[in-house]
C-alpha positions in Angstrom: 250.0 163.7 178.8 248.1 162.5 181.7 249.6 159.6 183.7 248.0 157.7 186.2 249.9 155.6 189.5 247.7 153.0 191.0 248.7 151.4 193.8 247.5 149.2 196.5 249.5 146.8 199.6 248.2 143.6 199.1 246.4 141.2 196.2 243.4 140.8 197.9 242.3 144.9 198.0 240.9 144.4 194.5 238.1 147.2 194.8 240.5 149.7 196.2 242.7 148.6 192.6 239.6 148.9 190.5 238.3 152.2 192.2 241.5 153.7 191.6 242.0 152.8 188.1 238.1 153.9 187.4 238.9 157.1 188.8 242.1 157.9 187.1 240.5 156.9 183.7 237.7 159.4 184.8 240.1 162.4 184.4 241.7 161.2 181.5 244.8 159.3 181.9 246.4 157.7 178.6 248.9 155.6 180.6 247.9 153.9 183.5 251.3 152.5 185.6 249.6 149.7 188.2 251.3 147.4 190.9 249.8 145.6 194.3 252.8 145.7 196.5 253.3 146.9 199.8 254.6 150.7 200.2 257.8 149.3 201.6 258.5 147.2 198.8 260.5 147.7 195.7 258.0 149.6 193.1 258.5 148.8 190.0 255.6 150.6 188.5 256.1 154.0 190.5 259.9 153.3 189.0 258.5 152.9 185.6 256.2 155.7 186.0 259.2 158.0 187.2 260.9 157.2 184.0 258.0 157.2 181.8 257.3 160.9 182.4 258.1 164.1 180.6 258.4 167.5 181.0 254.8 168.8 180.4 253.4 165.9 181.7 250.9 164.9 184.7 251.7 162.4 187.2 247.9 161.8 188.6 247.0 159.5 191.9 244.0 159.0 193.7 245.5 159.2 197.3 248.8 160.6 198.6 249.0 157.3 200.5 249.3 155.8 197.4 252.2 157.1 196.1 254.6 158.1 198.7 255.5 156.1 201.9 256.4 159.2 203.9 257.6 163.1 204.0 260.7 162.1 203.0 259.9 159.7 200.2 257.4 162.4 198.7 260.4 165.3 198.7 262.1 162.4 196.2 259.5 162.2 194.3 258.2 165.6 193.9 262.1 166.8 193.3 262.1 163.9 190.5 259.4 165.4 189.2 260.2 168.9 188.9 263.1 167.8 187.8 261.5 166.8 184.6 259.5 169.8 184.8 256.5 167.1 185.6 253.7 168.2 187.7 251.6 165.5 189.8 248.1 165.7 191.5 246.1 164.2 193.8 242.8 163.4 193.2 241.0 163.0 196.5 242.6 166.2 197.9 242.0 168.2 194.4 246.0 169.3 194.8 247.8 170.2 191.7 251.6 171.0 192.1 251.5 173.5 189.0 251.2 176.3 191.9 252.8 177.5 194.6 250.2 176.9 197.2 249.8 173.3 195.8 253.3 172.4 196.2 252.8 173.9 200.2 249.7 172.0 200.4 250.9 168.8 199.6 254.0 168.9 201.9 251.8 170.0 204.7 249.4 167.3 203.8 252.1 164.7 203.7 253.6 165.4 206.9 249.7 164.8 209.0 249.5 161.6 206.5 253.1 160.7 208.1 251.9 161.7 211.4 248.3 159.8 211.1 250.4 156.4 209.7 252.8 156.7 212.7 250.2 157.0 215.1 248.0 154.0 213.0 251.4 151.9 213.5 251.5 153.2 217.1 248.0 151.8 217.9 248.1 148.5 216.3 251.7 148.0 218.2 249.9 148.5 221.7 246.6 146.7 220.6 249.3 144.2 219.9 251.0 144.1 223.0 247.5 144.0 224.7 246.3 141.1 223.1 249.8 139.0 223.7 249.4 140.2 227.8 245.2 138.6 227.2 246.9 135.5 225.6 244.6 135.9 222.7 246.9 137.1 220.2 249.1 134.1 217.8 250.4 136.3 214.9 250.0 135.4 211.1 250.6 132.1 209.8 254.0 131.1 209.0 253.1 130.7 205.5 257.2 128.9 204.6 256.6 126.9 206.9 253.5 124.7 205.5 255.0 124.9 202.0 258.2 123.1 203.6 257.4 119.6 201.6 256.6 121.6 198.4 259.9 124.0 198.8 262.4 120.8 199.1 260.5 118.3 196.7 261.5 121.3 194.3 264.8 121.4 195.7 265.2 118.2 195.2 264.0 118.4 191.9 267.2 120.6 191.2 264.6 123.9 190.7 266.5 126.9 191.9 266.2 128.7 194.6 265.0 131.8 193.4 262.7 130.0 191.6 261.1 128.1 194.0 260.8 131.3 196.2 258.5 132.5 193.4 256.6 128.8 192.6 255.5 129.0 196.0 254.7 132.5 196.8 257.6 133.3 199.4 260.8 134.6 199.7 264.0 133.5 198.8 265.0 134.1 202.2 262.3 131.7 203.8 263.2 129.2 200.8 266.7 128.9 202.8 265.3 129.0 206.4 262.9 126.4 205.4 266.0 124.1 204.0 267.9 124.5 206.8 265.3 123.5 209.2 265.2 120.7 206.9 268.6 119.9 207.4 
């Protein structure tokens, strides 16, 4: 059985979704596991997927990016998956782990995407720091902070915490910071 991992950081990167999901129905996935959440996140959908599998199967994804969130984190997965006697390919780089020179492919290939993501991060941290020395750069929004009236009218409303963490789009974290500032 062919199943597809689809994956992208954020809600808004809906054509990067859609492209992904086109393309892994292209090849002929019959179980398509989906999630928009950051790579750092908890991924319940790559989790699922991981379960899901069996031996004979095909884990398929578009991008390596997609799937693993460095060297490391792809060893994990790819042991999880040969564990199961699962083998999992990558679309975009035509890699296919049922050989011995994919499996050396896509460790060599995930170390450069390591290396191109730290030097990314590297970049955007000194663009950062340039802009801050310019005085042009604010940050993002404090998003907790203008749902403050919304998060203890809740409160106050007896709604739980947890809950109104996930009314309002933050996280239970910020739901306390915002009460305490409150207080």
């Amino acid at each position: 059985m062919l199943i597809g991992y689809a994956r992208t950081s954020t809600v808004d990167q809906i054509a990067g979704f859609v492209a992904q999901r086109k393309a892994l129905q292209a090849v002929g996935c019959e179980k398509l596991f989906e999630e928009q959440v950051s790579s750092v996140g908890q991924r319940d959908a790559l989790s699922a997927a991981l379960e899901f599998v069996r031996e004979g199967d095909t884990l398929i994804v578009t991008k390596l990016d997609r799937l693993a969130r460095s060297v490391r984190h792809l060893g994990e997965i790819v042991e999880a998956l040969e564990r199961k006697k699962v083998g999992l390919r990558v679309l975009d780089l035509g890699l296919d782990t049922a050989n011995a020179t994919g499996k050396l492919m896509l460790n060599v290939l995930g170390a450069v995407a390591q290396f191109e993501r730290e030097m990314m991060l590297e970049r955007q941290r000194e663009g950062i720091a340039k802009a801050k020395a310019d005085g042009r750069y604010k940050g993002r929004k404090p998003t907790a902070q203008f749902k403050q009236a919304e998060a203890l009218a809740l409160l106050a409303a007896g709604t739980p915490k947890r809950e109104i963490a996930r009314k309002l789009g933050i996280s239970e974290r910020s739901v306390y910071r915002v009460i305490s500032a409150a207080a």
